[in-house]
VEXRO-984845 format. One record per atom (N, C-alpha, C): atom name; x, y, z; residue in one letter; residue number from 0. Coordinates in Angstrom, 3 decimals. Each point is the difference from the previous one (the first is absolute). Example, Ala and Ser with C-alpha at 12.3 -4.5 7.8 and 13.67 -1.06 7.14 Angstrom:
<site atome="N" X="13.190" Y="-5.690" Z="7.800" residu="a" num="0"/>
<site atome="CA" X="-0.890" Y="1.190" Z="0.000" residu="a" num="0"/>
<site atome="C" X="0.900" Y="1.200" Z="0.000" residu="a" num="0"/>
<site atome="N" X="-0.350" Y="1.050" Z="-0.720" residu="s" num="1"/>
<site atome="CA" X="0.820" Y="1.190" Z="0.060" residu="s" num="1"/>
<site atome="C" X="-0.770" Y="1.090" Z="0.730" residu="s" num="1"/>
This chain:
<site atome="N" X="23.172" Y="22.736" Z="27.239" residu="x" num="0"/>
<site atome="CA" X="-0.977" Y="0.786" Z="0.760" residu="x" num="0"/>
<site atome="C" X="-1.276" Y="-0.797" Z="0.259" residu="x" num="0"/>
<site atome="N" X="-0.872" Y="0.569" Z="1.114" residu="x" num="1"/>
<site atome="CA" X="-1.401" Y="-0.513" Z="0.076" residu="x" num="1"/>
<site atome="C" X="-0.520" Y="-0.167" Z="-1.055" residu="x" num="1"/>
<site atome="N" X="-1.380" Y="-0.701" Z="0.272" residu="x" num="2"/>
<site atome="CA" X="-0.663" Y="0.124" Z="-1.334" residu="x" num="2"/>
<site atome="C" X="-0.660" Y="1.410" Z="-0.032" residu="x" num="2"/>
<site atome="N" X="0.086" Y="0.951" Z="0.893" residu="x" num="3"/>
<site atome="CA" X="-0.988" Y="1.382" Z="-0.106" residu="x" num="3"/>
<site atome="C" X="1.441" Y="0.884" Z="-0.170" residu="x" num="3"/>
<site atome="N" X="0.854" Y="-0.182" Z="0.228" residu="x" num="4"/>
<site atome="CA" X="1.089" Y="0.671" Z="-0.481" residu="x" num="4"/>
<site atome="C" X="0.223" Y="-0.170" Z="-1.012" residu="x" num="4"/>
<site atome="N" X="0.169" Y="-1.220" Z="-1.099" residu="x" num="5"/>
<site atome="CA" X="-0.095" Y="0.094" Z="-1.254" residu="x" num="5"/>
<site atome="C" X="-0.641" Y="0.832" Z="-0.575" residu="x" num="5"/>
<site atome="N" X="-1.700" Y="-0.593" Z="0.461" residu="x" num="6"/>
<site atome="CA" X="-0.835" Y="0.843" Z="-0.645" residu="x" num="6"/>
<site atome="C" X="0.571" Y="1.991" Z="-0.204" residu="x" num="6"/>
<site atome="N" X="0.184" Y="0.485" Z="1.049" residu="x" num="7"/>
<site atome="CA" X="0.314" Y="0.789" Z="0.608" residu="x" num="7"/>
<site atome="C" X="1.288" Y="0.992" Z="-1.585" residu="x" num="7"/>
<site atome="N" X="1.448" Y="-1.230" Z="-0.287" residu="x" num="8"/>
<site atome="CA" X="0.736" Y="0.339" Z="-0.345" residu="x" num="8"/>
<site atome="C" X="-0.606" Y="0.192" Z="-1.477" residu="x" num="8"/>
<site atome="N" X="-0.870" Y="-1.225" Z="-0.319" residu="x" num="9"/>
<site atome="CA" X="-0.299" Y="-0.110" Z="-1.364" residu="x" num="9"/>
<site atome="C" X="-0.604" Y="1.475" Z="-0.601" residu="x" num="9"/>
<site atome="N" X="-1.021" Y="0.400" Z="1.196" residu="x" num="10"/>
<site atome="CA" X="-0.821" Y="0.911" Z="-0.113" residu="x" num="10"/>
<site atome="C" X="1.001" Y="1.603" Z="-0.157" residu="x" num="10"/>
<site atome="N" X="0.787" Y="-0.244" Z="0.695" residu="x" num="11"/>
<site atome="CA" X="0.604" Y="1.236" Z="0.189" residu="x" num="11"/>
<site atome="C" X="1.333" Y="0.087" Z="-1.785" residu="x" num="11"/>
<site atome="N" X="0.174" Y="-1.036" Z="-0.133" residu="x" num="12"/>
<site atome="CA" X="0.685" Y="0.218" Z="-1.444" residu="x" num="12"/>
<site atome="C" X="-0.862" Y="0.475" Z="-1.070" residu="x" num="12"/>
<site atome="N" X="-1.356" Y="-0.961" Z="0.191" residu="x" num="13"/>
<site atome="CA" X="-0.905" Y="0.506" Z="-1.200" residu="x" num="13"/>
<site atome="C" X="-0.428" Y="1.610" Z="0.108" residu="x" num="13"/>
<site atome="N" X="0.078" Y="0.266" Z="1.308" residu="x" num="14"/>
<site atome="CA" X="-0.378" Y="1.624" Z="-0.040" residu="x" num="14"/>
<site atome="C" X="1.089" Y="1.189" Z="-0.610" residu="x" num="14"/>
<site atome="N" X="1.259" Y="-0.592" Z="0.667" residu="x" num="15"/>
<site atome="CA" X="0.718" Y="0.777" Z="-0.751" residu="x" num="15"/>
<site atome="C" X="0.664" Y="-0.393" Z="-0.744" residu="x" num="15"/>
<site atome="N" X="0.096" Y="-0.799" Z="-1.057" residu="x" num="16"/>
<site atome="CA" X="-0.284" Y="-0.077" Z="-1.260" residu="x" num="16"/>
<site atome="C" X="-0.558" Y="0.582" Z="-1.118" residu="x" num="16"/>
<site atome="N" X="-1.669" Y="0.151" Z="0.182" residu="x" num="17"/>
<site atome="CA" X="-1.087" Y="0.933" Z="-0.291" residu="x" num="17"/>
<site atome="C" X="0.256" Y="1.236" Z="0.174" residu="x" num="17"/>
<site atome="N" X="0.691" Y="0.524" Z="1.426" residu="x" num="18"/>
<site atome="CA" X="0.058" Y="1.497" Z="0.253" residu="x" num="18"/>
<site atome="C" X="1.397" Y="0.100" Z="-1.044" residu="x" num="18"/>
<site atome="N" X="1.087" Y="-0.601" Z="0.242" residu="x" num="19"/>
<site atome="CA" X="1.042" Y="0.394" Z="-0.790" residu="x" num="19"/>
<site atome="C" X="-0.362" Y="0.354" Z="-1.964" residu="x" num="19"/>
<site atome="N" X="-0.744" Y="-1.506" Z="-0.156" residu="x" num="20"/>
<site atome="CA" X="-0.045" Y="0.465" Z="-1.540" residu="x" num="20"/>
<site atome="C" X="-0.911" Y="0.723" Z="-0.683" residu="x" num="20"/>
<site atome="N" X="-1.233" Y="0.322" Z="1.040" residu="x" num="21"/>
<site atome="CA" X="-1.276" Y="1.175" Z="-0.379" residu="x" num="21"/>
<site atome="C" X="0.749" Y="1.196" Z="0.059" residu="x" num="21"/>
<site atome="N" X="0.661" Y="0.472" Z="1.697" residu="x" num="22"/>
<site atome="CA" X="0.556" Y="1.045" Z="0.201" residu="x" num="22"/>
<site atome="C" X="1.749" Y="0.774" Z="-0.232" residu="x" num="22"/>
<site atome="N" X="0.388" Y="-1.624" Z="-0.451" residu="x" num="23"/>
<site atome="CA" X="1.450" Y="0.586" Z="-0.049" residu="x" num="23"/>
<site atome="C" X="0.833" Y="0.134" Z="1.166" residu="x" num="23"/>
<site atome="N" X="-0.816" Y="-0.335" Z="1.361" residu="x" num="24"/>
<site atome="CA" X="0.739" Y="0.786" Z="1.127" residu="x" num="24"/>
<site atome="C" X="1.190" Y="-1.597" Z="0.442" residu="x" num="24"/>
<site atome="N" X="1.063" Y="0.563" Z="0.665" residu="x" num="25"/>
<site atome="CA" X="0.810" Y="-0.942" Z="0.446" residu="x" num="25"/>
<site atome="C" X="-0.521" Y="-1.084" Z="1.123" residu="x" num="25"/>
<site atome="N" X="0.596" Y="-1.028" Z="-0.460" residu="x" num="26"/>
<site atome="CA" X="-0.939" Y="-1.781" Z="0.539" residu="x" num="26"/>
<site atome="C" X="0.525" Y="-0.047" Z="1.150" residu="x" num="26"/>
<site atome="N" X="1.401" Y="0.083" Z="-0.250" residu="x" num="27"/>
<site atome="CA" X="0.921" Y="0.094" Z="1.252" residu="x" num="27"/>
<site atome="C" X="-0.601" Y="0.605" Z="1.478" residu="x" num="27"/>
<site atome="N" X="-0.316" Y="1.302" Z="-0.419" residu="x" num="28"/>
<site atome="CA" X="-0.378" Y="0.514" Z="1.239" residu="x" num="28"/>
<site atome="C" X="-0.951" Y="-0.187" Z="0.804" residu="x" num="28"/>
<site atome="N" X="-1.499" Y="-0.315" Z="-0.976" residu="x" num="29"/>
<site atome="CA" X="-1.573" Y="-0.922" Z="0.085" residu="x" num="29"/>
<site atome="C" X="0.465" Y="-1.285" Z="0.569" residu="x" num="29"/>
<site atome="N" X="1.082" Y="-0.563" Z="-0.387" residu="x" num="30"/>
<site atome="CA" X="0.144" Y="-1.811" Z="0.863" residu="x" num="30"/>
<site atome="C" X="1.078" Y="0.150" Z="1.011" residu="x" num="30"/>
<site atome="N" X="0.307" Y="0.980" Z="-0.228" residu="x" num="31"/>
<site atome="CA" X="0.871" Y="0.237" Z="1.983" residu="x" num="31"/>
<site atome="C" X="-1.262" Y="0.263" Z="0.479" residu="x" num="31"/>
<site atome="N" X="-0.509" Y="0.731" Z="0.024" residu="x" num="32"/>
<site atome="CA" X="-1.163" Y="0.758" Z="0.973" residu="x" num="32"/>
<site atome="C" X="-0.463" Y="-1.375" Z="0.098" residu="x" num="32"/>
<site atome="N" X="-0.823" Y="-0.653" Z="-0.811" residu="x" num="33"/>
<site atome="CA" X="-0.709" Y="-1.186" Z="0.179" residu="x" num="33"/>
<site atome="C" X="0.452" Y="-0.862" Z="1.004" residu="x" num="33"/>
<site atome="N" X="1.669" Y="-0.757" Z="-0.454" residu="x" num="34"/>
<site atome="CA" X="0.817" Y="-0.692" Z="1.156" residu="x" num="34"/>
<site atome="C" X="-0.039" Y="0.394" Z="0.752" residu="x" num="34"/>
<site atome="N" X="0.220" Y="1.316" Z="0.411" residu="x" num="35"/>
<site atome="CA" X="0.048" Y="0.406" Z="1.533" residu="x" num="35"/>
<site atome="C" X="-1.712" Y="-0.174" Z="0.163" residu="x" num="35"/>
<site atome="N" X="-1.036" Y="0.013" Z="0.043" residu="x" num="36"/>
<site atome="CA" X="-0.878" Y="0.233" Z="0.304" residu="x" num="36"/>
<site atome="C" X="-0.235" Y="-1.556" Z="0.765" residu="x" num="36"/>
<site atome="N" X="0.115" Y="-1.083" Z="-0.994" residu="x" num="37"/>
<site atome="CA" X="-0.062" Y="-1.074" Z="0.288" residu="x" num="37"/>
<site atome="C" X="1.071" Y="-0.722" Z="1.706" residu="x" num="37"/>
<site atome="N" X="0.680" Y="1.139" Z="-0.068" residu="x" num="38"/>
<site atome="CA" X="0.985" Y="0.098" Z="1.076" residu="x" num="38"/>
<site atome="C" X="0.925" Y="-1.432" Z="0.523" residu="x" num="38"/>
<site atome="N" X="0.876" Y="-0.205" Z="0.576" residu="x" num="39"/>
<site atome="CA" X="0.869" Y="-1.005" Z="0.641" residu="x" num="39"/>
<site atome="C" X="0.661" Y="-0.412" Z="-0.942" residu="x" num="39"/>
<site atome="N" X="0.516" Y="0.581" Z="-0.724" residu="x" num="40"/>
<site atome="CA" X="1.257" Y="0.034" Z="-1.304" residu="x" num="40"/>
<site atome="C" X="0.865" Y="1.295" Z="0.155" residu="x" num="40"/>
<site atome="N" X="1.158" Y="-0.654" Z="0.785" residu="x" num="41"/>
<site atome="CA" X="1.242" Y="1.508" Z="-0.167" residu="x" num="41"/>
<site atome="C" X="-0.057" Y="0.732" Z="-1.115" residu="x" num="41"/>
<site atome="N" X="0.710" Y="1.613" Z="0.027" residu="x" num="42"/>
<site atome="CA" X="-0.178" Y="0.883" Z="-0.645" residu="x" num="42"/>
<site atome="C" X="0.601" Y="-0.735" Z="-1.436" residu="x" num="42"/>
<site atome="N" X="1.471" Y="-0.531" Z="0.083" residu="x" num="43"/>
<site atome="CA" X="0.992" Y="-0.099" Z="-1.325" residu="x" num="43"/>
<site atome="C" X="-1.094" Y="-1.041" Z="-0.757" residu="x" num="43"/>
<site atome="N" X="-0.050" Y="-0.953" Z="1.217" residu="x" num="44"/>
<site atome="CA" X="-1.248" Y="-1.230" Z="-1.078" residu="x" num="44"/>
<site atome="C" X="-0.680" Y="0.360" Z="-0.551" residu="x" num="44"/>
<site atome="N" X="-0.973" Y="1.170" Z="0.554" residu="x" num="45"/>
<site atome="CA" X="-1.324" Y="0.840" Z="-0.699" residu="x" num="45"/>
<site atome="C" X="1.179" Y="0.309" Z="-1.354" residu="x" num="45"/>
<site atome="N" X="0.619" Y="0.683" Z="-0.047" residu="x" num="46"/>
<site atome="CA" X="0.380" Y="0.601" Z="-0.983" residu="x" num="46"/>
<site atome="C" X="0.633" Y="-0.848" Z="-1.017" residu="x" num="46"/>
<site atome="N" X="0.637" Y="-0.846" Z="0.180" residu="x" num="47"/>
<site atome="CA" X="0.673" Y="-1.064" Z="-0.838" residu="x" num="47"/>
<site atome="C" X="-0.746" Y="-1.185" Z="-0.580" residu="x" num="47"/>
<site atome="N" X="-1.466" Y="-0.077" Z="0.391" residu="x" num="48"/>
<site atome="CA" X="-1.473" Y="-0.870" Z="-0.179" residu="x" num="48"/>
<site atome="C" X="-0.344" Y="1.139" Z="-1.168" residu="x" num="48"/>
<site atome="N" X="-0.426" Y="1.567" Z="0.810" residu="x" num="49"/>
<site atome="CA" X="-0.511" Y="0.735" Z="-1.470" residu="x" num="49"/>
<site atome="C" X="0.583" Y="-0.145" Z="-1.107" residu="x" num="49"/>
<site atome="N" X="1.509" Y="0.394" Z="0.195" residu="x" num="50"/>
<site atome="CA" X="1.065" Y="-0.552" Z="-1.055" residu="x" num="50"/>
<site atome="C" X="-0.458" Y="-1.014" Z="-1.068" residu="x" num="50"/>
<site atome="N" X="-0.205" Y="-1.555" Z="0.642" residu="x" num="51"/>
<site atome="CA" X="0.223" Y="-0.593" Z="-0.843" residu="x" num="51"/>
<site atome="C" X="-1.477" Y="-0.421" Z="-0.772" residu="x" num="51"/>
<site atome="N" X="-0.994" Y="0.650" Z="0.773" residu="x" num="52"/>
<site atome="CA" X="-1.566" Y="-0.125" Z="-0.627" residu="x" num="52"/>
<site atome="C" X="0.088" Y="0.579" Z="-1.080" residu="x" num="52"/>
<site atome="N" X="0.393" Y="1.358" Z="-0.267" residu="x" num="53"/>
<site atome="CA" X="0.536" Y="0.418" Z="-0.741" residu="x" num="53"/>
<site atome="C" X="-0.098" Y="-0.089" Z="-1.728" residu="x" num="53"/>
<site atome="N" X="1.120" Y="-1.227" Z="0.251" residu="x" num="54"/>
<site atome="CA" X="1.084" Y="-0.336" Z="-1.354" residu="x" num="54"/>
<site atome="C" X="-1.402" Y="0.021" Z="-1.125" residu="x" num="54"/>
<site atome="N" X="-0.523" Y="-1.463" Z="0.453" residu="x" num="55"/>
<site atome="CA" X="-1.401" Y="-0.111" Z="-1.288" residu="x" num="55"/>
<site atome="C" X="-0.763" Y="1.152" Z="-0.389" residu="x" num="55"/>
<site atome="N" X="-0.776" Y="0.235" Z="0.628" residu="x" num="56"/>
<site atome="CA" X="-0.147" Y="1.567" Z="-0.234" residu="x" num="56"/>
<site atome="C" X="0.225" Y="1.083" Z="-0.734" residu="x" num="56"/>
<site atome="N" X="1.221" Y="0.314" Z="-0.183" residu="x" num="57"/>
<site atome="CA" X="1.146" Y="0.734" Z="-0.188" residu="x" num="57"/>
<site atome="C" X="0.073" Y="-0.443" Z="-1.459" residu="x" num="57"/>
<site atome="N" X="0.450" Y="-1.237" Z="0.245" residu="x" num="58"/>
<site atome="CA" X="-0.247" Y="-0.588" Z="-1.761" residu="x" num="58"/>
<site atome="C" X="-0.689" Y="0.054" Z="-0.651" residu="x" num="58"/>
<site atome="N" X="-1.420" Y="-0.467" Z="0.518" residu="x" num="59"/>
<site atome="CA" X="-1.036" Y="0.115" Z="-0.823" residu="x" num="59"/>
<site atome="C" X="-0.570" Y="1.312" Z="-0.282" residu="x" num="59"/>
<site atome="N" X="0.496" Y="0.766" Z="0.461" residu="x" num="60"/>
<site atome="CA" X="-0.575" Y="1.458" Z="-0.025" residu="x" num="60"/>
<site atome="C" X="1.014" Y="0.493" Z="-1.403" residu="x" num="60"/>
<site atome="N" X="1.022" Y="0.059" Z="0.355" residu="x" num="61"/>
<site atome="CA" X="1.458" Y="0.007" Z="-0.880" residu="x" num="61"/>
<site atome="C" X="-0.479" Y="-0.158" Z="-1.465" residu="x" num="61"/>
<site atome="N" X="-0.674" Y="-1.782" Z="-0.171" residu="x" num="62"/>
<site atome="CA" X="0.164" Y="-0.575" Z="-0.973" residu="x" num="62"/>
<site atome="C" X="-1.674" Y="0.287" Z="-0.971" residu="x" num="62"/>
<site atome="N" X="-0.851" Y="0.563" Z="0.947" residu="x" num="63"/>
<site atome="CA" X="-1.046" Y="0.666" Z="-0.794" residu="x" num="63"/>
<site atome="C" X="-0.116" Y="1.163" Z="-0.803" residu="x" num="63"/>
<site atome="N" X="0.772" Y="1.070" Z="1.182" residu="x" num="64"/>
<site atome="CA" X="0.513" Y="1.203" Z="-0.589" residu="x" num="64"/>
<site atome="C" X="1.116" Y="0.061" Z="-1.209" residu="x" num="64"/>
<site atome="N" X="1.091" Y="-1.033" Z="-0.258" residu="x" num="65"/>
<site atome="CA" X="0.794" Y="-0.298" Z="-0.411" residu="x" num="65"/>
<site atome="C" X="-0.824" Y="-0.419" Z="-0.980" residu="x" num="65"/>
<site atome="N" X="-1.261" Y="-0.579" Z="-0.421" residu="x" num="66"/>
<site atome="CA" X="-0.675" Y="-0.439" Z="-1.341" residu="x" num="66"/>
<site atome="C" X="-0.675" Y="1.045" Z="-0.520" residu="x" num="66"/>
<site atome="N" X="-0.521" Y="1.216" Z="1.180" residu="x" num="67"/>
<site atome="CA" X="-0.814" Y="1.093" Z="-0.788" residu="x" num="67"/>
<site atome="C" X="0.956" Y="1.025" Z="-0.167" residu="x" num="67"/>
<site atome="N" X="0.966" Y="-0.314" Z="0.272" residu="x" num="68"/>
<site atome="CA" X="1.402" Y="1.086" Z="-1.182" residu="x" num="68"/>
<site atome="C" X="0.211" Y="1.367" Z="0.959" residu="x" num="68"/>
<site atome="N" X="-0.457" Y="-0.992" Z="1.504" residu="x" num="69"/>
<site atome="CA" X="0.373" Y="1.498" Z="0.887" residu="x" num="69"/>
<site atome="C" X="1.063" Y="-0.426" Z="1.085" residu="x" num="69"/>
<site atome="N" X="1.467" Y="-0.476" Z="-0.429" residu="x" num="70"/>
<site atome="CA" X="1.015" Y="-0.600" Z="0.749" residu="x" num="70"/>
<site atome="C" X="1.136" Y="0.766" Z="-0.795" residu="x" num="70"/>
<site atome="N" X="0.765" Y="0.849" Z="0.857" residu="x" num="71"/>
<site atome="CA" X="1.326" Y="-0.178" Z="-0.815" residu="x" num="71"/>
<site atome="C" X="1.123" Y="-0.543" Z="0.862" residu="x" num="71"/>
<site atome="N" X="0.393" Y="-0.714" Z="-0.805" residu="x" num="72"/>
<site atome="CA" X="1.001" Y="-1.301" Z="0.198" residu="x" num="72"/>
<site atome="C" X="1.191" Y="0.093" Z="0.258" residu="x" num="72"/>
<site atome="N" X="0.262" Y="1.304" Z="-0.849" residu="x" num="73"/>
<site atome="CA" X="1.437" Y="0.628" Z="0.133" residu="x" num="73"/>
<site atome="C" X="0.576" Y="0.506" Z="1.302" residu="x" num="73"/>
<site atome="N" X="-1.075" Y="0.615" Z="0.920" residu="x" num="74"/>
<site atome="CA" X="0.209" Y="0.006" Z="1.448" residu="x" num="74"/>
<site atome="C" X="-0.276" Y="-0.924" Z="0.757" residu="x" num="74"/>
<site atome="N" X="-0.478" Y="-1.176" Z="-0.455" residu="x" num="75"/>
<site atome="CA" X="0.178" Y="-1.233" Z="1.155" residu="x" num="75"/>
<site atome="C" X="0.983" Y="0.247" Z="0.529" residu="x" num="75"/>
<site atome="N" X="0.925" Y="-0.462" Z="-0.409" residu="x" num="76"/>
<site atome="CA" X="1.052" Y="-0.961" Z="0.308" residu="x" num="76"/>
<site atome="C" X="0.875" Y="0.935" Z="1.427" residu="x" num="76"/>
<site atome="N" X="0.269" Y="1.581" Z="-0.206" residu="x" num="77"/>
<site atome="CA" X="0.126" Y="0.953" Z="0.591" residu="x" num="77"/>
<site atome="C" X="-0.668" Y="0.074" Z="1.582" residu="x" num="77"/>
<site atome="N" X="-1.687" Y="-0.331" Z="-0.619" residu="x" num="78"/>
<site atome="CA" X="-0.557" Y="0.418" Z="1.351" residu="x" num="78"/>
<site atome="C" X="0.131" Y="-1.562" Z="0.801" residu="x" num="78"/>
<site atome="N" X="0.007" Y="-1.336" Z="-0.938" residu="x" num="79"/>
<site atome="CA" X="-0.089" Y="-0.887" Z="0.856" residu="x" num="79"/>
<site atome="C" X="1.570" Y="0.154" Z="0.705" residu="x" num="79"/>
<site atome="N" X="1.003" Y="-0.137" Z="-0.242" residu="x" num="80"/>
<site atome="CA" X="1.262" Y="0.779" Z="0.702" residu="x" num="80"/>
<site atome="C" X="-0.219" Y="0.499" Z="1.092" residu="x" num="80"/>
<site atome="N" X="-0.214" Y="1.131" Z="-0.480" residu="x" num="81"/>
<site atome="CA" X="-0.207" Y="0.968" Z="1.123" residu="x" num="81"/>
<site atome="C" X="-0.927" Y="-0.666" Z="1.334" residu="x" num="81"/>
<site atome="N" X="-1.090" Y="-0.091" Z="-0.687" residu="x" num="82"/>
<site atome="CA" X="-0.692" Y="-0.434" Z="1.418" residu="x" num="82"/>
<site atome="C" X="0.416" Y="-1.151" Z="0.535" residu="x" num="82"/>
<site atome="N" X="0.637" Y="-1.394" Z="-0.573" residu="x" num="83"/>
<site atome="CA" X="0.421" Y="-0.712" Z="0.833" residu="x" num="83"/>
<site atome="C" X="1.518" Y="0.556" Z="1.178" residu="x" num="83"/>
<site atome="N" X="0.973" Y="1.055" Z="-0.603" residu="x" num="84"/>
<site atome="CA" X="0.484" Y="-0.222" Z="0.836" residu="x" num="84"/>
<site atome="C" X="-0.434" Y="1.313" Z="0.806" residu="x" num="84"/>
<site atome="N" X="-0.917" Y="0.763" Z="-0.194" residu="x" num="85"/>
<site atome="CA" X="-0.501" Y="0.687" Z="1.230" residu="x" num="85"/>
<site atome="C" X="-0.920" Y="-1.014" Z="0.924" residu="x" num="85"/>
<site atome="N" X="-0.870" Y="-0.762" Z="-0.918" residu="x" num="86"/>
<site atome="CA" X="-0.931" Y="-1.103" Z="1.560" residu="x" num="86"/>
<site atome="C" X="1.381" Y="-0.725" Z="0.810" residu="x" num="86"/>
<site atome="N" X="1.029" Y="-0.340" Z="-0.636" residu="x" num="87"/>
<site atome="CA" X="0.637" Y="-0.568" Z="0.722" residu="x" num="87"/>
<site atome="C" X="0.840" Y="0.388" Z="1.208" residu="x" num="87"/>
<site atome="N" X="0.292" Y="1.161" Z="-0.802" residu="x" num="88"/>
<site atome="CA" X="0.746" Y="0.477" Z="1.435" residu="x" num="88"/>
<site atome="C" X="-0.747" Y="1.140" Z="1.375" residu="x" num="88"/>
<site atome="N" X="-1.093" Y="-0.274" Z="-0.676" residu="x" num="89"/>
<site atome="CA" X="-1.355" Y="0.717" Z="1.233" residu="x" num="89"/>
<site atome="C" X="-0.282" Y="-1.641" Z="0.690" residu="x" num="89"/>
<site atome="N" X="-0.240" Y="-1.250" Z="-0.793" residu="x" num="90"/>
<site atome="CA" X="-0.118" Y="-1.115" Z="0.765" residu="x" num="90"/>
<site atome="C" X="0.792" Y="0.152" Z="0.869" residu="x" num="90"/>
<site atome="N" X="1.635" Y="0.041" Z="-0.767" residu="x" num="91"/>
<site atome="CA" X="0.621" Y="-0.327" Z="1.511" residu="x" num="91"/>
<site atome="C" X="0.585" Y="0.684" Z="1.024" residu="x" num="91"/>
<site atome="N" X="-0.926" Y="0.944" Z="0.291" residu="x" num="92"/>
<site atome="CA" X="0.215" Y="0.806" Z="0.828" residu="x" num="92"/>
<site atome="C" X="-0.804" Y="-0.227" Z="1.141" residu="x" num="92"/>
């Protein structure tokens, strides 16, 4: 990207980042809106970019909560399942 598009992307992760782990609310939906805002990125790209911004995130959020004894583990494995093969077969559609 440009250099004001960087700026742009950098800015827009750090925000929802902040909004996700102050508020809890889903990142996913805050960095579609964002991508699209930034515009001239197809819809699936927007969505498969939020996707993979994602992952870190996700972890590190995971692995904090997971130290203050508010993770249960026993439903990982279930929901990560589940949701991969529901994202997947909404991807490929």
């Amino acid at each position: 990207p440009t250099p004001a598009r960087g700026v742009y992307y950098l800015g827009l992760g750090a925000a929802v980042g902040a909004a996700s782990g102050m508020l809890g609310i889903g990142a996913g939906t805050m960095m579609s809106v964002g991508l699209a805002l930034a515009g001239g990125m197809p819809h699936k790209t927007m969505l498969g970019t939020s996707f993979a911004a994602q992952i870190g995130p996700g972890l590190s959020g995971a692995w904090a909560h997971h130290r203050l004894g508010n993770l249960r583990l026993d439903l990982v494995p279930a929901l990560v399942c589940g949701s991969a093969i529901g994202s997947a077969g909404a991807g490929a559609a």
